[in-house]
C-alpha positions as CSV (number, residue, x, y, z in Angstrom):
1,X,9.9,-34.8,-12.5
2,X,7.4,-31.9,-12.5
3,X,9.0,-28.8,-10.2
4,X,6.9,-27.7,-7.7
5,X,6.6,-23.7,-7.8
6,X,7.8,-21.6,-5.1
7,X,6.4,-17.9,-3.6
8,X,8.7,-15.2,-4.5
9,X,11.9,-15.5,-2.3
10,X,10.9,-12.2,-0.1
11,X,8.2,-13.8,1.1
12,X,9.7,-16.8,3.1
13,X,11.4,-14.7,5.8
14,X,8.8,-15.1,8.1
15,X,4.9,-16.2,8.7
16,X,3.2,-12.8,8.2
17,X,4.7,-11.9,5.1
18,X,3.9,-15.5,3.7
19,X,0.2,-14.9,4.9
20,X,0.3,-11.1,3.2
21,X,2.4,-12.6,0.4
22,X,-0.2,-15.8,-0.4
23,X,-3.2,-13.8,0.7
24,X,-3.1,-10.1,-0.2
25,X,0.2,-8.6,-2.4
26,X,-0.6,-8.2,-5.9
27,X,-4.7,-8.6,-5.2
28,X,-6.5,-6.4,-7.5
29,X,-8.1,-4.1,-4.9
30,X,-10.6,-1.8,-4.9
31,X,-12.3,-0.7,-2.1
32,X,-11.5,2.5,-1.2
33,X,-10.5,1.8,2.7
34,X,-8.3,-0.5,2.2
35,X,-6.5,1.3,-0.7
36,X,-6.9,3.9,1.7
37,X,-4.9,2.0,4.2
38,X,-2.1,0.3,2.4
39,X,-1.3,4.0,0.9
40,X,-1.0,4.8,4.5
41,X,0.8,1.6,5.9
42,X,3.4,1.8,2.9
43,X,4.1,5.4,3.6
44,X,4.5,3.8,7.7
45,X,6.9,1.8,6.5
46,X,9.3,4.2,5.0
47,X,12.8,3.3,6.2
48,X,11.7,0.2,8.1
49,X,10.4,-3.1,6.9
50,X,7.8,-4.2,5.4
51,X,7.5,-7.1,8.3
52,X,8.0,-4.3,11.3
53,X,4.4,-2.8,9.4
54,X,2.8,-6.1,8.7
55,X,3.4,-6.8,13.0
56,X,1.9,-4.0,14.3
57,X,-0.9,-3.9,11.3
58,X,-3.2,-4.3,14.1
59,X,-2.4,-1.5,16.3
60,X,-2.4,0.3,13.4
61,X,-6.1,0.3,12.6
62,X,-6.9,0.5,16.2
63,X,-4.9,3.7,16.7
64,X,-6.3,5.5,13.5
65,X,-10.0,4.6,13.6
66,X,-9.4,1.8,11.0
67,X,-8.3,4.1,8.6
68,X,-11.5,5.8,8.0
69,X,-10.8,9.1,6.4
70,X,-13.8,10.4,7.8
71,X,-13.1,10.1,11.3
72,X,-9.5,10.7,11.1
73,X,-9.9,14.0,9.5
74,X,-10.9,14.9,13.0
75,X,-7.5,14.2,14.7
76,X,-6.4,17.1,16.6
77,X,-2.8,17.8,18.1
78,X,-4.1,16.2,21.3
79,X,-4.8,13.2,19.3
80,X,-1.5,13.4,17.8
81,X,0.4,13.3,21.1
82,X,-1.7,10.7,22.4
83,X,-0.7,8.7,19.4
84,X,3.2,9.4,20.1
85,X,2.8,7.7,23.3
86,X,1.2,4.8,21.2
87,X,4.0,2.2,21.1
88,X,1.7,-0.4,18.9
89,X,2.3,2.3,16.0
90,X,5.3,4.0,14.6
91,X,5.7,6.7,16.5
92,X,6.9,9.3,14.3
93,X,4.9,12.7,14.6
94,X,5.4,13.8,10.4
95,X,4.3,9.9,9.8
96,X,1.2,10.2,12.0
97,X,0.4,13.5,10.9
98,X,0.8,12.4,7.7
99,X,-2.0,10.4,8.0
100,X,-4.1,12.8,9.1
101,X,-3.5,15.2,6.5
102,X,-3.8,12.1,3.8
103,X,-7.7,12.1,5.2
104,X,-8.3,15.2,4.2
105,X,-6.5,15.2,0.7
106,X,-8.9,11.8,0.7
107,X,-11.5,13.9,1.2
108,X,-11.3,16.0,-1.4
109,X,-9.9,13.7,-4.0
110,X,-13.2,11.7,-3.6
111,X,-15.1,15.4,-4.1
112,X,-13.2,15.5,-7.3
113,X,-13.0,12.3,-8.7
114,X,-15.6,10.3,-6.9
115,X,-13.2,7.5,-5.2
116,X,-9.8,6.8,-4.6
117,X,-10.5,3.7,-6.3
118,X,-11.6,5.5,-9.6
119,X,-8.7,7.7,-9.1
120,X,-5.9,5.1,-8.8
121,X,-7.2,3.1,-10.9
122,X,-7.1,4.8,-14.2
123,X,-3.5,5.0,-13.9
124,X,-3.3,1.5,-15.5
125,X,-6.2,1.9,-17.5
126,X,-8.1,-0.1,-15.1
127,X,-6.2,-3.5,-15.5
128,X,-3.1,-4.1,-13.8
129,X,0.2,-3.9,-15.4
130,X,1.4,-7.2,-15.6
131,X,5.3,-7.9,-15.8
132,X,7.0,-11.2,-16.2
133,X,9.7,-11.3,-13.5
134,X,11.6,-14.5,-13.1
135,X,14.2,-13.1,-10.8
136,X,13.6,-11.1,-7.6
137,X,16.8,-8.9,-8.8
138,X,14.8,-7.6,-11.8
139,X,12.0,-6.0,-9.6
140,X,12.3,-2.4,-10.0
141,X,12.1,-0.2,-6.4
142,X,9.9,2.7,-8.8
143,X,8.8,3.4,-12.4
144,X,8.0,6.0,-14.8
145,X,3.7,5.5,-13.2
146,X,5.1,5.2,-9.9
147,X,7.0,9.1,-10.5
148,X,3.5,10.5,-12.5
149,X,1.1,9.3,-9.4
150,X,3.6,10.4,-7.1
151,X,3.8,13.9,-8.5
152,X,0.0,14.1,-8.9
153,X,-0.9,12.7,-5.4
154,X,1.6,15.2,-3.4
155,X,0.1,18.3,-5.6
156,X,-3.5,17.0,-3.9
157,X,-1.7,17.1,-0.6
158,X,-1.1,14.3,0.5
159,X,2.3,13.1,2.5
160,X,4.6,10.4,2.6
161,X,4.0,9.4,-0.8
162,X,7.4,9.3,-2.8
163,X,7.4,7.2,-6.3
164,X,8.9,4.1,-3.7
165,X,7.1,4.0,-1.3
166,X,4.4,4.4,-4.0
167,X,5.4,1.5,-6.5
168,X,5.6,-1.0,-3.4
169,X,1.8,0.7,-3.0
170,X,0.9,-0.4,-6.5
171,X,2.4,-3.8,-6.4
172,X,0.7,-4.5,-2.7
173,X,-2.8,-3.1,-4.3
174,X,-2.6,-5.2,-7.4
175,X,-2.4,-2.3,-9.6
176,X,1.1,-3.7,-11.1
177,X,1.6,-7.6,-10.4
178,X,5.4,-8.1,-9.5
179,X,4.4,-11.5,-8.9
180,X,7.9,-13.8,-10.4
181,X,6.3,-15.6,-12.8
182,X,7.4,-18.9,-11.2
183,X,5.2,-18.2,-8.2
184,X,1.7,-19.7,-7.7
185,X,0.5,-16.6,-6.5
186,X,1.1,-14.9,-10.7
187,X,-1.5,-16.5,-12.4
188,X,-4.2,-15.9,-9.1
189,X,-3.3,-12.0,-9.1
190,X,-4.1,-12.5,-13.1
191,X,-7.3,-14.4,-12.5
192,X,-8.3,-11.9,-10.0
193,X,-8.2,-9.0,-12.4
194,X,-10.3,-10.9,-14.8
């Protein structure tokens, strides 16, 4: 009798992080909004879960201009207070200020390097790391990359970013695929990166 794979066990606790898990997490992506973004919504989510982030994902991208560093570099204190009143969002005024000031470390990250894409990205040589998990226990929460971007990406400014919250980044982005190798999702995320 052939055994049917199953998705990693964290992603059965609920329909949205099924859809994220089947659809998105461990993706290779690279356009620069949504890397934008998920740096932005994993930093949201520090203390909290992922599936309090993935529910208000909506309200999210309405409340900061769909994550469009350009316009959010414009966000004033007024905006900021207007956002606190927000409940769609986490409202936590270092978190939304945080991604303000991520905007404009975007900004002149892309003056430097181009892209965030091209930035990020060369971390891993262009190709994702790919480990070969077959428990959930043996995921690590960080990693030696996770501590390097971490260190470099707070010298550029930019907030909420700690080597956590910035590995779960990496595996969400495709940039490391955590994938258990018994999932169906493994070999996709592989295919993806070509």
């Amino acid at each position: 009798m052939v055994q049917q794979q199953a998705r990693c066990p964290w992603a059965e606790h609920g329909e949205l992080e099924r859809v994220y898990h089947d659809e998105e997490w461990g993706m290779p992506v690279h356009d620069d909004r949504r890397l934008f973004e998920m740096l932005n919504l994993e930093g949201q989510q520090a203390g909290l879960s992922w599936s309090t982030i993935l529910s208000k994902r909506k309200s999210f991208n309405a409340a900061f201009a769909d994550f469009d560093p350009a316009r959010l570099v414009d966000f004033d204190e007024d905006r900021v207070n207007e956002l606190m009143q927000n409940p769609g969002i986490i409202r936590h005024r270092l978190k939304i200020q945080a991604v303000i000031q991520n905007a404009r470390a975007y900004t002149a990250l892309v003056e430097r390097h181009g892209s965030l894409d091209a930035f990020l990205w060369r971390y891993v040589e262009g190709q994702p790391v790919i480990n070969a998990w077959t428990e959930i226990s043996q995921l690590p929460a960080r990693s030696a990359l996770s501590d390097t971007l971490c260190r470099d990406l707070k010298k550029l400014g930019f907030k909420f970013v700690g080597s956590t919250t910035l590995y779960a980044f990496m595996q969400g982005v495709g940039m490391v695929n955590d994938h258990l190798v018994s999932c169906p999702c493994y070999r996709r995320c592989i295919e993806a990166a070509g």
